[in-house]
Backbone as a printed PyTorch tensor [residue, N CA C, xyz], in Angstrom:
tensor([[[  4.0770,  87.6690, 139.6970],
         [  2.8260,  88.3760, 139.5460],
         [  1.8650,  87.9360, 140.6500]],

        [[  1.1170,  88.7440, 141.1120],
         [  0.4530,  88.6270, 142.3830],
         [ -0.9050,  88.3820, 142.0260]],

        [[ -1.3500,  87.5870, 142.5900],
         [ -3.3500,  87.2030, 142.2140],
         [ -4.1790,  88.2830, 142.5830]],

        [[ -5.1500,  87.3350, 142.2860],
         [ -6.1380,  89.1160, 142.8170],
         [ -6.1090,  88.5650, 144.2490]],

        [[ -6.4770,  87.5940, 144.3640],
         [ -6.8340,  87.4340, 145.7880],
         [ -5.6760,  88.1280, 146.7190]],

        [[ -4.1660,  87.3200, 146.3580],
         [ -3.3540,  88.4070, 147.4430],
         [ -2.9810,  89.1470, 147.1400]],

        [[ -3.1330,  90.3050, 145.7630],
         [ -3.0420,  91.5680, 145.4260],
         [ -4.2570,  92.4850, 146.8100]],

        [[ -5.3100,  91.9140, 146.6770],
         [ -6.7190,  92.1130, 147.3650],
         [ -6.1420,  92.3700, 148.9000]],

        [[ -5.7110,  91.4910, 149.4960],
         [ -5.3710,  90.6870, 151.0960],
         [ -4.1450,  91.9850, 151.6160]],

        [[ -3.2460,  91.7000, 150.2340],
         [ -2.3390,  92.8300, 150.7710],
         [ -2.6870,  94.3470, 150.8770]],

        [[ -3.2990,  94.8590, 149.8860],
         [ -3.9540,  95.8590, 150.0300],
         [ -4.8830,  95.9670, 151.5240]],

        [[ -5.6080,  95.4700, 151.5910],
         [ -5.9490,  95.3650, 153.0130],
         [ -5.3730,  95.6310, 154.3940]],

        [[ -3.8070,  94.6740, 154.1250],
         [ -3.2520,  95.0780, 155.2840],
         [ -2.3980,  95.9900, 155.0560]],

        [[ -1.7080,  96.9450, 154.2250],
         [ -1.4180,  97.8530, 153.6960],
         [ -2.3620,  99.0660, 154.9370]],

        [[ -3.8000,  98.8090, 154.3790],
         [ -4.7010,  99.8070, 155.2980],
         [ -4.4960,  99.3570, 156.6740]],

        [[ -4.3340,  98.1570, 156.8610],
         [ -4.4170,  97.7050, 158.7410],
         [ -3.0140,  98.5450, 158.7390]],

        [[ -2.3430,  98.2560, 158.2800],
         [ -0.9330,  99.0620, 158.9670],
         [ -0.7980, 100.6720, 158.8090]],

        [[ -1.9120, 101.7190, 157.9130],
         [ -2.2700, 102.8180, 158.2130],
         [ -2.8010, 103.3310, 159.3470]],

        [[ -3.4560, 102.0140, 159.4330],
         [ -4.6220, 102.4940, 160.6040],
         [ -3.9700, 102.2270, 162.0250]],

        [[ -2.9140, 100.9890, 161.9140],
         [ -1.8610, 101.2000, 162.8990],
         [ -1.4000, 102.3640, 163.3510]],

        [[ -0.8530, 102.6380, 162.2440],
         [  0.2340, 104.4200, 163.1330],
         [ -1.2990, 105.4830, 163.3480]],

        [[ -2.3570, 105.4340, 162.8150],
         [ -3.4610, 106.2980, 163.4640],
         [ -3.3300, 106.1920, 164.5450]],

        [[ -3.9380, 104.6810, 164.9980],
         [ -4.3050, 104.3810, 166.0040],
         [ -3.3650, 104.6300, 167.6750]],

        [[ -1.7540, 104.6890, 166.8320],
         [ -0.7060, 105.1110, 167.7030],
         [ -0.4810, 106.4420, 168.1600]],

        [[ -0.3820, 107.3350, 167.0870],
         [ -0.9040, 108.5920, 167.1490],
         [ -2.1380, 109.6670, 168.0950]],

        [[ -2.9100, 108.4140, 167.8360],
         [ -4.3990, 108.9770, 169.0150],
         [ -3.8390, 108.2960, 170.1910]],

        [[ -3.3960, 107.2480, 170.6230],
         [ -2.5470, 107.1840, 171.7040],
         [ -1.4650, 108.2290, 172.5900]],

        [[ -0.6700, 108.3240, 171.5930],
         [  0.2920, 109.6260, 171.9400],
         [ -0.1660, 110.8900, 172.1420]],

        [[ -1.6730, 111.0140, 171.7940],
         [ -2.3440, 112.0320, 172.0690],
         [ -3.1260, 111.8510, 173.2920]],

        [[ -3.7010, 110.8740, 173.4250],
         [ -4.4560, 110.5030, 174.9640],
         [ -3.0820, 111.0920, 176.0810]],

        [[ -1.8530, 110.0060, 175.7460],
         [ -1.4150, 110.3730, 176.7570],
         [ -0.6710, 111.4900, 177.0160]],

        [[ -0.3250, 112.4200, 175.9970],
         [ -0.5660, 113.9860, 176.0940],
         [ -1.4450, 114.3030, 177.2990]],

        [[ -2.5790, 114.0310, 176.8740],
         [ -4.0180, 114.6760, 177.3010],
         [ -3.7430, 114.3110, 179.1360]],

        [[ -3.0460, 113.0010, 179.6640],
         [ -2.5170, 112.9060, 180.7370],
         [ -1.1620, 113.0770, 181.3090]],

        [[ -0.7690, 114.1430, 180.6430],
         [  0.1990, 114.6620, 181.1220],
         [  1.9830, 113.2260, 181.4470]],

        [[  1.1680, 112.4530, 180.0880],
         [  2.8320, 111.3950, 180.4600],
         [  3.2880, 111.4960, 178.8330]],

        [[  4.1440, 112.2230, 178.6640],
         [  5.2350, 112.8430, 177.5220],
         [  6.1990, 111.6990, 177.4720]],

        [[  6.5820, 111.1290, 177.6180],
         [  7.5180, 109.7350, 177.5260],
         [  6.4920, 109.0390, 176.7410]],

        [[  5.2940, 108.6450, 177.3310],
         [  4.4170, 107.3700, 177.0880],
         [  3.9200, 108.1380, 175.5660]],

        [[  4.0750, 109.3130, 175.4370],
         [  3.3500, 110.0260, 173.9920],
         [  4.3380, 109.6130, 173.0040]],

        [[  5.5130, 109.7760, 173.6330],
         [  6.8500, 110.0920, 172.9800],
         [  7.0620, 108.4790, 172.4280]],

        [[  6.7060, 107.6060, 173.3020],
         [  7.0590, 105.9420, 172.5000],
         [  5.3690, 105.9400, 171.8680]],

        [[  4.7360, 106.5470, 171.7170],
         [  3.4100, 105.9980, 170.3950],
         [  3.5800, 106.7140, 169.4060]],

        [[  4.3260, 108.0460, 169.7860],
         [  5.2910, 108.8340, 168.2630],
         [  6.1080, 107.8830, 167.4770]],

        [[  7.2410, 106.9410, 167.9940],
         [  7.7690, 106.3730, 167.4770],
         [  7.2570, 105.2140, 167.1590]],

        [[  6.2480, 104.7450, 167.2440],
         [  5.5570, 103.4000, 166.8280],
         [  5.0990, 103.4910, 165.9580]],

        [[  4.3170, 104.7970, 165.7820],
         [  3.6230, 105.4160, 164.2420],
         [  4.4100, 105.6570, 163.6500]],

        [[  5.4460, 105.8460, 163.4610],
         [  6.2290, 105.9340, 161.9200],
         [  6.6240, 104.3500, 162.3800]],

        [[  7.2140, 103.1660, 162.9930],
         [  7.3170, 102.4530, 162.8270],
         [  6.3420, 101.7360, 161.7680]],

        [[  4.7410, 101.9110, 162.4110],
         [  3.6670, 101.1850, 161.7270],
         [  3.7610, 101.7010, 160.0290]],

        [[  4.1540, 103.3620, 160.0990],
         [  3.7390, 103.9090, 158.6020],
         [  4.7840, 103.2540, 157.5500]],

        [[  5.8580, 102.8840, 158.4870],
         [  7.1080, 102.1600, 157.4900],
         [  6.3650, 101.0200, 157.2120]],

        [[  5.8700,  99.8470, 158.3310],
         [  5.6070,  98.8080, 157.2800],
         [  4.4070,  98.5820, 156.4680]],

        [[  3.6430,  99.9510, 156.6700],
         [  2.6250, 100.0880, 155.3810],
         [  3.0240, 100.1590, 153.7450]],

        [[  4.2510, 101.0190, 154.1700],
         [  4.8830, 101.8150, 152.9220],
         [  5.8350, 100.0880, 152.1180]],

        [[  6.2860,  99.4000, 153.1860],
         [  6.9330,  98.2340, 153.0940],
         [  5.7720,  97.1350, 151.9190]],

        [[  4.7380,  97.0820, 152.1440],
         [  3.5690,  96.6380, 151.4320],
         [  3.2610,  97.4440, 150.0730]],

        [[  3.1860,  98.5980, 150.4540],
         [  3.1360,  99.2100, 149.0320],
         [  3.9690,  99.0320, 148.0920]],

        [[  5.3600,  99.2230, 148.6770],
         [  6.9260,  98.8160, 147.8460],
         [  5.8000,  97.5460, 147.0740]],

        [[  5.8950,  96.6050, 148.1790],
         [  5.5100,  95.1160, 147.5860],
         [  4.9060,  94.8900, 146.4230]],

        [[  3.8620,  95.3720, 146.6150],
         [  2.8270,  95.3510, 145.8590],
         [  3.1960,  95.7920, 144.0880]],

        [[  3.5560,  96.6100, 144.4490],
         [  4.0650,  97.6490, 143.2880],
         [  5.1200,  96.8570, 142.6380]],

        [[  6.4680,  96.2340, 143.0930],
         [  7.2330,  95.6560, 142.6520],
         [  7.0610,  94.4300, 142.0600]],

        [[  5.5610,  93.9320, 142.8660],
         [  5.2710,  92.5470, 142.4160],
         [  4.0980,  92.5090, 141.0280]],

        [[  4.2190,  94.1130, 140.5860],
         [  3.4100,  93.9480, 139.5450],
         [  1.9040,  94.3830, 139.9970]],

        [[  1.6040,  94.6560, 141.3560],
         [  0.1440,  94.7560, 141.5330],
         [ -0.4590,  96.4780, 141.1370]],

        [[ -1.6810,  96.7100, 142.2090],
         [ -1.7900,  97.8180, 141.6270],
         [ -2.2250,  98.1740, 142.9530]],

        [[ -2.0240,  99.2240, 143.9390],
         [ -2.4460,  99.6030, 145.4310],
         [ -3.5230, 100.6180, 145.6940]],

        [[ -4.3580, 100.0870, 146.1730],
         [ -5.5540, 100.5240, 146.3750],
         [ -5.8500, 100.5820, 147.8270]],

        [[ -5.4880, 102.3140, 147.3860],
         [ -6.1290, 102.8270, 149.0180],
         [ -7.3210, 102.8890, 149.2380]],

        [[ -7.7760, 102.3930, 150.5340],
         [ -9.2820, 102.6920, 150.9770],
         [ -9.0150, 103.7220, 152.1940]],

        [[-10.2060, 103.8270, 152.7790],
         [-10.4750, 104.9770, 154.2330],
         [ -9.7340, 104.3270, 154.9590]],

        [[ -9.1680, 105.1680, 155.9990],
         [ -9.1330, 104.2550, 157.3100],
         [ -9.8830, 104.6480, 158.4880]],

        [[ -9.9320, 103.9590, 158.8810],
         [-10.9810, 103.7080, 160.0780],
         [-10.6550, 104.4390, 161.2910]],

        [[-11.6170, 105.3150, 161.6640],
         [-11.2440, 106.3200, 162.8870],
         [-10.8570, 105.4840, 164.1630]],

        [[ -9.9670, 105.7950, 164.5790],
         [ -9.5100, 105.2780, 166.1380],
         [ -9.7920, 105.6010, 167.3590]],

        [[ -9.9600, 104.8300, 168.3810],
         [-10.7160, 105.4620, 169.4350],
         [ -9.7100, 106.5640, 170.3560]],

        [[-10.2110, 107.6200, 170.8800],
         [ -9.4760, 108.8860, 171.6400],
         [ -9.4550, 108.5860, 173.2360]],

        [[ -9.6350, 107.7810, 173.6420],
         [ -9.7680, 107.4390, 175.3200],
         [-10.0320, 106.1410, 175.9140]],

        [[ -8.9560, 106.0890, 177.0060],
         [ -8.3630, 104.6640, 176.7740],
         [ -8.8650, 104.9580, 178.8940]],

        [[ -8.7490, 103.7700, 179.7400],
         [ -8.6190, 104.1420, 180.9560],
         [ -6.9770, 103.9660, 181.2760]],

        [[ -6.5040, 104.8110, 181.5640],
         [ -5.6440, 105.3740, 182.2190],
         [ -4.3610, 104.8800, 181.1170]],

        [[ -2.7760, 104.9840, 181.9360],
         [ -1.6360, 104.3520, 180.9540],
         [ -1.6250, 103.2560, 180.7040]],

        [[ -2.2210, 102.4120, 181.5570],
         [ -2.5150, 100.5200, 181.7480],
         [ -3.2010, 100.1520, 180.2150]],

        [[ -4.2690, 101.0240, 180.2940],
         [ -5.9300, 100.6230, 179.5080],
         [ -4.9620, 101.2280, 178.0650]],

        [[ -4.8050, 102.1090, 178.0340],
         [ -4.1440, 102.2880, 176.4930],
         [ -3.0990, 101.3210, 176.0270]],

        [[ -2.4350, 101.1130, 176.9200],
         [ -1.2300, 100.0120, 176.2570],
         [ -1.6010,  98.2570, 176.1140]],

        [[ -2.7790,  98.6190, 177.5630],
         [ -3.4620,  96.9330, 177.1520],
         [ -4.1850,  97.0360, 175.7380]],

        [[ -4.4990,  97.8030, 175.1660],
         [ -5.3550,  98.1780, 174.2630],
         [ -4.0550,  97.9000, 172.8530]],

        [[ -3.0680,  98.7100, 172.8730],
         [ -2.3350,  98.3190, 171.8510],
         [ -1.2500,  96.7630, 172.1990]],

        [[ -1.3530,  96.3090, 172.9350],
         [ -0.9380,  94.7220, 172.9270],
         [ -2.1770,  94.2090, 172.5910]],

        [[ -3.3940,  94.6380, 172.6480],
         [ -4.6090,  93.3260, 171.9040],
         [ -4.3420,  93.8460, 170.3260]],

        [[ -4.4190,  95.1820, 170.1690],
         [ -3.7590,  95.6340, 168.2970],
         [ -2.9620,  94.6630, 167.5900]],

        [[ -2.1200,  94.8090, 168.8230],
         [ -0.5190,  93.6780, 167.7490],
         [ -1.1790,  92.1980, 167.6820]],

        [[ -1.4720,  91.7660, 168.9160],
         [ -1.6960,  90.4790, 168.1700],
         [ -3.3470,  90.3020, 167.3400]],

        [[ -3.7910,  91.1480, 166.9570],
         [ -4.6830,  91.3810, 166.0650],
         [ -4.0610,  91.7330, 164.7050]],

        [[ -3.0280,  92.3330, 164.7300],
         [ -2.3390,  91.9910, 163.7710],
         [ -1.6350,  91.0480, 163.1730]],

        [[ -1.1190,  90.6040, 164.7520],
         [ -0.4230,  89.1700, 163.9270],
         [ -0.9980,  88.1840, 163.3680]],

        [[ -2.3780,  88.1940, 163.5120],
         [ -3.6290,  87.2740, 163.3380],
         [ -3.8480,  87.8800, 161.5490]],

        [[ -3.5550,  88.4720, 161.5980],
         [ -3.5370,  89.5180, 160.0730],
         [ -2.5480,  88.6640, 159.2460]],

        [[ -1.5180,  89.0840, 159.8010],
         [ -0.6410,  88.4620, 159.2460],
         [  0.1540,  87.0590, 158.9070]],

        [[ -1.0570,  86.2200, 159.8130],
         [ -0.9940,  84.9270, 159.7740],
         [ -1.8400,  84.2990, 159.1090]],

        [[ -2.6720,  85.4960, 158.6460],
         [ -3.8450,  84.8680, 157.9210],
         [ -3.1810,  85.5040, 155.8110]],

        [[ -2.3180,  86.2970, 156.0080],
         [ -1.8760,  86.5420, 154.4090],
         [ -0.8660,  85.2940, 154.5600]],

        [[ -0.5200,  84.7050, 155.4320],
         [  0.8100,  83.7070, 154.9120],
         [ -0.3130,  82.3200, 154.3810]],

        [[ -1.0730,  82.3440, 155.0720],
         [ -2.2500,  81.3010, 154.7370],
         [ -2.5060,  81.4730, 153.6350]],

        [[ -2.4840,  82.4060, 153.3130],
         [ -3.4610,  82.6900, 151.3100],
         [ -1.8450,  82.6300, 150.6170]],

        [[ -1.3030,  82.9930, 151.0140],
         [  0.1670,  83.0790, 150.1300],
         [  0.2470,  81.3840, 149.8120]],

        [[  0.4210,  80.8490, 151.0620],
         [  0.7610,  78.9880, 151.2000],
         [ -0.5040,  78.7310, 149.4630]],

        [[ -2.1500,  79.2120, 150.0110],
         [ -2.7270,  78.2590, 149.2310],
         [ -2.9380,  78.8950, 147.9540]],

        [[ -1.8260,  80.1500, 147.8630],
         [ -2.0910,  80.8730, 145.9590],
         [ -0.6550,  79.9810, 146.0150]],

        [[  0.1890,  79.6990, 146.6390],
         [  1.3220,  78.9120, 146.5190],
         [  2.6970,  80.0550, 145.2510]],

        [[  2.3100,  80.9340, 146.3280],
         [  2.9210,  82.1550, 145.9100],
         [  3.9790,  81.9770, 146.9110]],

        [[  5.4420,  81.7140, 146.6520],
         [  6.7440,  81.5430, 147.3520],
         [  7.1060,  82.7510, 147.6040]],

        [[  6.7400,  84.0020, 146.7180],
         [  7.6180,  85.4700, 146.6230],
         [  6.7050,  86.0250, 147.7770]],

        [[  5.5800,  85.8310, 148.2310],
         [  5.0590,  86.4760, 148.8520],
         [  5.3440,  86.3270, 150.1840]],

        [[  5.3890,  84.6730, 150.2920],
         [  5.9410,  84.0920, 151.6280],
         [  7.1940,  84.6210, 152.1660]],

        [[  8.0720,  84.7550, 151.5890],
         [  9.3340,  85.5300, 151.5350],
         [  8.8990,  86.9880, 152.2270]],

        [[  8.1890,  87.3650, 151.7740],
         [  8.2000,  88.6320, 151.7430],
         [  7.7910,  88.5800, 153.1950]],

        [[  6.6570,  88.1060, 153.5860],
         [  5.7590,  87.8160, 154.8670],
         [  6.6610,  87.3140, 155.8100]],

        [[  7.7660,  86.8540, 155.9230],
         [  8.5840,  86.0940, 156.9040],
         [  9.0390,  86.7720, 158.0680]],

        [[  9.3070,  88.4210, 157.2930],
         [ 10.1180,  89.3220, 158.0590],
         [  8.7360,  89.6810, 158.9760]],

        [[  7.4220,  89.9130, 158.1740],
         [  6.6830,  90.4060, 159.1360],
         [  5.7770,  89.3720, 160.5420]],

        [[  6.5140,  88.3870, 159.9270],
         [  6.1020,  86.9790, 161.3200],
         [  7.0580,  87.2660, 162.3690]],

        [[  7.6980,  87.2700, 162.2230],
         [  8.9930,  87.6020, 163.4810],
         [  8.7670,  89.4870, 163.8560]],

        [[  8.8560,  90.5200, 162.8420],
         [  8.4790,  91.5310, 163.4910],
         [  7.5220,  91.4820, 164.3180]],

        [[  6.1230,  90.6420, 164.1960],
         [  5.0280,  90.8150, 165.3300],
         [  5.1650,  90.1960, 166.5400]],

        [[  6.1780,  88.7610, 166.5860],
         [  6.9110,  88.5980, 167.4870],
         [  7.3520,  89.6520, 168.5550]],

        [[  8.1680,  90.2810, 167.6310],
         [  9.3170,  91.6000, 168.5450],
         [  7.7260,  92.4350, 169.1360]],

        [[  6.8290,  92.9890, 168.3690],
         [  5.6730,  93.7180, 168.4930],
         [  5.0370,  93.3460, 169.3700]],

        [[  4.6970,  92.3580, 169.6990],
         [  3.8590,  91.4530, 171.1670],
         [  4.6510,  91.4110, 172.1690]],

        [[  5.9180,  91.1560, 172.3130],
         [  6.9900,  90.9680, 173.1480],
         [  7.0230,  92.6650, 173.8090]],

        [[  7.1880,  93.2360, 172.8430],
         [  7.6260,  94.7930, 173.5110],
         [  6.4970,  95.2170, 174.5060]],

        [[  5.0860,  95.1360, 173.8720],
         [  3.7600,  95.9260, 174.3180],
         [  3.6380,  94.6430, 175.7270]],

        [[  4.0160,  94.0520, 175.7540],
         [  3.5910,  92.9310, 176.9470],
         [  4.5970,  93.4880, 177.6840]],

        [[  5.5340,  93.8210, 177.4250],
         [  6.8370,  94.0980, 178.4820],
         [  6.2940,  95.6510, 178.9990]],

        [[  6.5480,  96.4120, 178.5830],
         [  5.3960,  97.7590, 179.2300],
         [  4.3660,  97.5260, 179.6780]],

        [[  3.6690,  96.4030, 179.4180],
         [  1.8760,  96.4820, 180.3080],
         [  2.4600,  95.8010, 181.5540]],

        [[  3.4610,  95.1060, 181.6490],
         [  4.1090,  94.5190, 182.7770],
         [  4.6130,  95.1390, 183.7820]],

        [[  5.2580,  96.4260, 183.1260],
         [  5.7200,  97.4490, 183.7350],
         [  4.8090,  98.4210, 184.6560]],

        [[  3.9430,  98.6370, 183.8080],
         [  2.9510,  99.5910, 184.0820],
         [  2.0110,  98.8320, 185.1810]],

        [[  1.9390,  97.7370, 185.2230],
         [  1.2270,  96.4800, 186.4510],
         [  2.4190,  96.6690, 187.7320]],

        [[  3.1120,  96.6540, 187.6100],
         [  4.3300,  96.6770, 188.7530],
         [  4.4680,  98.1670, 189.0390]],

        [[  4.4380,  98.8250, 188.4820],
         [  4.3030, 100.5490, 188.8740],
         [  3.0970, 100.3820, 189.7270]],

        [[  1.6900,  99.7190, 189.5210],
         [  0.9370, 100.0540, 190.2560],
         [ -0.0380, 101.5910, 190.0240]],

        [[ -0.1380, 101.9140, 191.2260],
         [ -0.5780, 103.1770, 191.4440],
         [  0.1820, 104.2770, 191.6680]],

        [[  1.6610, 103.5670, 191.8140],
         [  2.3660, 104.6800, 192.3520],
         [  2.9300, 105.5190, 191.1400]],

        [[  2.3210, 106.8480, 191.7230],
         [  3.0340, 108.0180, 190.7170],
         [  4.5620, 108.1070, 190.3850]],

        [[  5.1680, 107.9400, 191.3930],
         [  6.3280, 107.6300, 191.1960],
         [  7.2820, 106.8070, 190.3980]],

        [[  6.5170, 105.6500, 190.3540],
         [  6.9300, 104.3920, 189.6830],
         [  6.3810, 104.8760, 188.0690]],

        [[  5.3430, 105.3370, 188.0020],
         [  4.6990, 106.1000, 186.5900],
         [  5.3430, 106.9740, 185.9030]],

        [[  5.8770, 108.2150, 186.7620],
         [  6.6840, 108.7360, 186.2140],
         [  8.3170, 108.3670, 185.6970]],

        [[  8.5910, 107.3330, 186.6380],
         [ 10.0240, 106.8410, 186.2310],
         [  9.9500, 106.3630, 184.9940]],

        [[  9.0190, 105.3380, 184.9370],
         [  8.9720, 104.2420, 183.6010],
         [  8.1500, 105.7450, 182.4420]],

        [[  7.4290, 106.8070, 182.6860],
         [  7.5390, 107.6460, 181.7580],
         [  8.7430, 108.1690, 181.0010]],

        [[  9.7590, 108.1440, 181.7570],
         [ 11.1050, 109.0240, 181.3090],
         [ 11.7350, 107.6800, 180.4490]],

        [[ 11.6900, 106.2500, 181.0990],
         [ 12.2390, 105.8290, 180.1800],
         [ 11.7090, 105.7530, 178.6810]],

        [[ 10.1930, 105.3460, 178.8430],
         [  9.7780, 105.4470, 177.9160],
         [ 10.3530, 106.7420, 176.7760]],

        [[ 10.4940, 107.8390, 177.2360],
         [ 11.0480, 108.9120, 176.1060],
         [ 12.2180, 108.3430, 175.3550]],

        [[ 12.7080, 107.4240, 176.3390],
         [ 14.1630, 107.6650, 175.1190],
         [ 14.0600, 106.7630, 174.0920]],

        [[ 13.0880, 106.1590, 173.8560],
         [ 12.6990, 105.1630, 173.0240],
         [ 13.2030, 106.3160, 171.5700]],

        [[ 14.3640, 105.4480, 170.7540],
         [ 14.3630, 106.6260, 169.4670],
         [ 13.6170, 105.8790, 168.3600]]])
């Protein structure tokens, strides 16, 4: 059975991870809006990534006896500077998340809730993989430079992201 406090905490990030795939979504739409369809095409697939591990929390919650309480989510911003500025923008997200998520293992440790910790383990190492990926594209996108060329290449790969 889950406390209020991390019945409360999880619910919360439940919404951070809604507001995730928003926030990916208005991405994939910026870069629509600049004509790079690859770079849209990997913030398509990040948003259902993010909406899975919302839904992953809800499971939780629900199984652990709680009760899930949706709130608003929070509008996301529509314009980023260029492919650089949007993706630097979602590598500061993730580890704003992981900061999220380092802060429910903290309340889990001091409700000394073991089931929860469990539960939280998978999402310590997913933000791992999550920081790792978005740093490896802003890296990319730094070594492309200015060149269109180099932009468009690393666009195409970006598409095949499934």
């Amino acid at each position: 059975m889950l406390t209020e406090r991390m019945e409360g905490k999880l619910n919360a990030q439940l919404n951070a991870e809604m507001y995730s795939g928003y926030l990916y979504l208005s991405m994939a739409a910026f870069y629509e809006s600049i004509d790079m369809p690859g770079f849209a095409s990997w913030m398509r697939v990040q948003r259902l990534e993010e909406l899975t591990h919302a839904l992953r929390f809800f499971d939780y919650v629900v199984d652990s006896g709680g009760r899930v309480r949706l709130s608003p989510i929070e509008a996301p911003p529509f314009e980023w500077d260029g492919a650089l500025g949007a993706f630097e923008a979602a590598l500061a997200h993730e580890r704003r998340v992981t900061g999220l998520i380092n802060d429910l293992v903290e309340v889990a440790e001091e409700e000394k809730d073991d089931a929860s910790l469990e539960f939280l383990e998978w999402f310590v190492h997913e933000q791992e993989e999550e920081e790792e990926t978005a740093e490896k594209v802003v890296g990319l996108i730094k070594a492309a430079g200015d060149s269109a060329d180099e932009l468009e290449k690393l666009d195409g790969e970006l598409a095949l992201r499934t």
